[in-house]
C-alpha positions as CSV (number, residue, x, y, z in Angstrom):
1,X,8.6,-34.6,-2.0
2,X,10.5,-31.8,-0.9
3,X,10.2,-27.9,-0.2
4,X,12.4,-27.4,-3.3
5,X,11.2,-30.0,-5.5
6,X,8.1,-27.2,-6.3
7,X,9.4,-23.9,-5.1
8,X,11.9,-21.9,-7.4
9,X,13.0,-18.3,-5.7
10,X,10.5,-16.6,-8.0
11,X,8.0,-18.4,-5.6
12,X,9.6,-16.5,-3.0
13,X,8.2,-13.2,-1.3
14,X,10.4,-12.0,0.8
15,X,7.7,-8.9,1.8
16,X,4.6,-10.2,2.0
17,X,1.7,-7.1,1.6
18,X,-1.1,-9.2,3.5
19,X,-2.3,-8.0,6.8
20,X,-3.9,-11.2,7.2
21,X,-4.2,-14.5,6.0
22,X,-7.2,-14.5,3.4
23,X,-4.6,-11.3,2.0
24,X,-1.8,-13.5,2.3
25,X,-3.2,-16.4,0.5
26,X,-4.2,-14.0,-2.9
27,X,-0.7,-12.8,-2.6
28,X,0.5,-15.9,-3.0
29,X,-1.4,-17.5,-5.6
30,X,-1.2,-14.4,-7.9
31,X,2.4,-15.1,-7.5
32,X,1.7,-18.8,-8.9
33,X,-0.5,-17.4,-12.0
34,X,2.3,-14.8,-12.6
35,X,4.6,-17.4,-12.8
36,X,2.8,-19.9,-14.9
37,X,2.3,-22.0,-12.1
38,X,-1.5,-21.8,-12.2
39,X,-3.8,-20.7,-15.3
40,X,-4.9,-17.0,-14.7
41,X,-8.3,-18.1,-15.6
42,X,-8.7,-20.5,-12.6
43,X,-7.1,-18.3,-10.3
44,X,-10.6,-17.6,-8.5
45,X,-11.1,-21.1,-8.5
46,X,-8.4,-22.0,-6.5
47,X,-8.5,-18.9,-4.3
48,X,-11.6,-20.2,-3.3
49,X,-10.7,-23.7,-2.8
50,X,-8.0,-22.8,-0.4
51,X,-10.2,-20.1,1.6
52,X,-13.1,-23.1,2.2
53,X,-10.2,-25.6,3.0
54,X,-8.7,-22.3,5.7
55,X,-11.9,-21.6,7.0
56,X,-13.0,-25.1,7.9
57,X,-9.6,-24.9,10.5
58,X,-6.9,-22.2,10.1
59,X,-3.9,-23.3,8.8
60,X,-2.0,-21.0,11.1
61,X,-0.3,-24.3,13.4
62,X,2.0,-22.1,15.8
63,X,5.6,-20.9,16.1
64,X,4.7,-18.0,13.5
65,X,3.8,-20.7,10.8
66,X,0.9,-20.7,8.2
67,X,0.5,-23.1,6.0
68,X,-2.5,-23.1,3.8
69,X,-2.9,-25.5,1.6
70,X,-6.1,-27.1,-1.0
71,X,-6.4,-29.9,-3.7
72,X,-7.3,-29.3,-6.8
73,X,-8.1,-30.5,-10.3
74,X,-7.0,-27.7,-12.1
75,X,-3.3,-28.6,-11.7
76,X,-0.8,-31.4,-12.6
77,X,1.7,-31.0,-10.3
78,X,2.1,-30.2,-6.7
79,X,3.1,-26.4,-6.6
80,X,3.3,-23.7,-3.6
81,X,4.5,-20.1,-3.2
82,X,6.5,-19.3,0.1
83,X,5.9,-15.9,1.8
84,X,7.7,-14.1,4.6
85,X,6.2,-10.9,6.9
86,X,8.1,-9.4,9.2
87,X,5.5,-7.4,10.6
88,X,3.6,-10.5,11.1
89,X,0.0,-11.3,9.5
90,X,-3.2,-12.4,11.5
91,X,-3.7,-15.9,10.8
92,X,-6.5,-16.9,13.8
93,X,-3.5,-19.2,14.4
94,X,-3.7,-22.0,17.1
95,X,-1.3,-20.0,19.6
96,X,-2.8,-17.0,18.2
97,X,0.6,-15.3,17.4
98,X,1.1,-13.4,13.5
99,X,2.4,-15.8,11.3
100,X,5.5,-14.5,9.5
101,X,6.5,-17.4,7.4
102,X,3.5,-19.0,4.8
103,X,4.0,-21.7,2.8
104,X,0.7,-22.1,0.9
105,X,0.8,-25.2,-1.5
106,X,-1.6,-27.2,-3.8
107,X,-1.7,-30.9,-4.7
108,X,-3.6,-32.4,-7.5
109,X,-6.9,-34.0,-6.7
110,X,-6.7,-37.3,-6.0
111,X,-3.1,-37.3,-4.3
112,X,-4.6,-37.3,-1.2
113,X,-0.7,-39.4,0.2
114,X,1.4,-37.0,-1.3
115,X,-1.0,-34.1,-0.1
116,X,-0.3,-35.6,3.5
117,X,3.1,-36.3,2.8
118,X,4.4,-33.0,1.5
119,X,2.4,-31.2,4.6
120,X,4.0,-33.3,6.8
121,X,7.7,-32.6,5.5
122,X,7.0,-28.6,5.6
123,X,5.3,-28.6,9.1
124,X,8.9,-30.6,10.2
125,X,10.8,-28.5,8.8
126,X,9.3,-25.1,9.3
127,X,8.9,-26.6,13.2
128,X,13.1,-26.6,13.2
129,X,13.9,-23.0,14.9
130,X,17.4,-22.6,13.4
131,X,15.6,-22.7,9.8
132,X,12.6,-20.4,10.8
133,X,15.3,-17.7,12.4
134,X,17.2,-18.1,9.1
135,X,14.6,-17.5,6.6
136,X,13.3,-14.3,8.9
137,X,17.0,-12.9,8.8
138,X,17.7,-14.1,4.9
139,X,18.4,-10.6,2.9
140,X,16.2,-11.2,0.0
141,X,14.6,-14.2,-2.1
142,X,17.6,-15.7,-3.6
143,X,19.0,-16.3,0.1
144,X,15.6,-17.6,1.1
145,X,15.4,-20.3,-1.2
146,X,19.4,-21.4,-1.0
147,X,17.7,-21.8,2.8
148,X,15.1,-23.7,1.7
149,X,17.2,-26.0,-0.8
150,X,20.1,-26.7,1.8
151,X,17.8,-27.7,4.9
152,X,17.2,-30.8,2.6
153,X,20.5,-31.7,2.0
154,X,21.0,-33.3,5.6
């Protein structure tokens, strides 16, 4: 599963608001219910799901990187919402440096490979510095994503 198999640019913030990463998270899944991604009544829900799953261990893994991330049985398909800060949010990340790229995402319940899987792909690919510097210097969403879409191409 890749990055753009579940993100379209309207999952793209290219400002994120959040000053730090229980903001950021919100942001990004009232992004997902605006969007259709995620049912506006279990919105809550799943904010809560992914705050528990953040505050057992931050998601925050380095290099200006968050990505927060839950299961869930309240959707059918994997889905995420990518942000982008330039100020930087506080994410009590590991090398405790502001993130300025999130890339929350959900999985169904049950889909505990996949869940696995697609973390794995985006912490590669997020962990390639010629992407990161691109999608920090991208002029606006639509840029973003071509980003996103043509770092799976190779």
């Amino acid at each position: 599963m890749e990055l753009a198999d579940f993100l379209t640019k309207e999952q793209v913030v290219t400002e994120l608001k959040a000053a730090d990463r229980w903001e950021a998270i919100e942001e990004l899944i009232d992004l997902l219910v605006e969007h259709g991604r995620i049912k506006s009544e279990h919105r809550d829900a799943i904010v809560s799901v992914v705050k528990k799953r953040e505050t057992s261990m931050s998601t925050g893994i380095g290099f200006g990187i968050g990505i927060p991330h839950a299961s869930t049985d309240l959707i059918d398909d994997v889905t995420g919402a990518f942000g982008r800060s330039k100020e930087g949010v506080d994410f009590d990340s590991l090398d405790n440096q502001p993130v300025k790229l999130v890339m929350l995402f959900l999985v169904p319940q049950g889909q505990f490979q996949k869940h696995l899987h697609t973390l794995a792909k985006i912490a590669k690919v997020l962990h390639k510095k010629e992407f990161r510097k691109s999608l920090e210097e991208a002029e606006d969403a639509a840029e973003m994503y071509q980003i996103i879409r043509s770092s799976q191409e190779g």
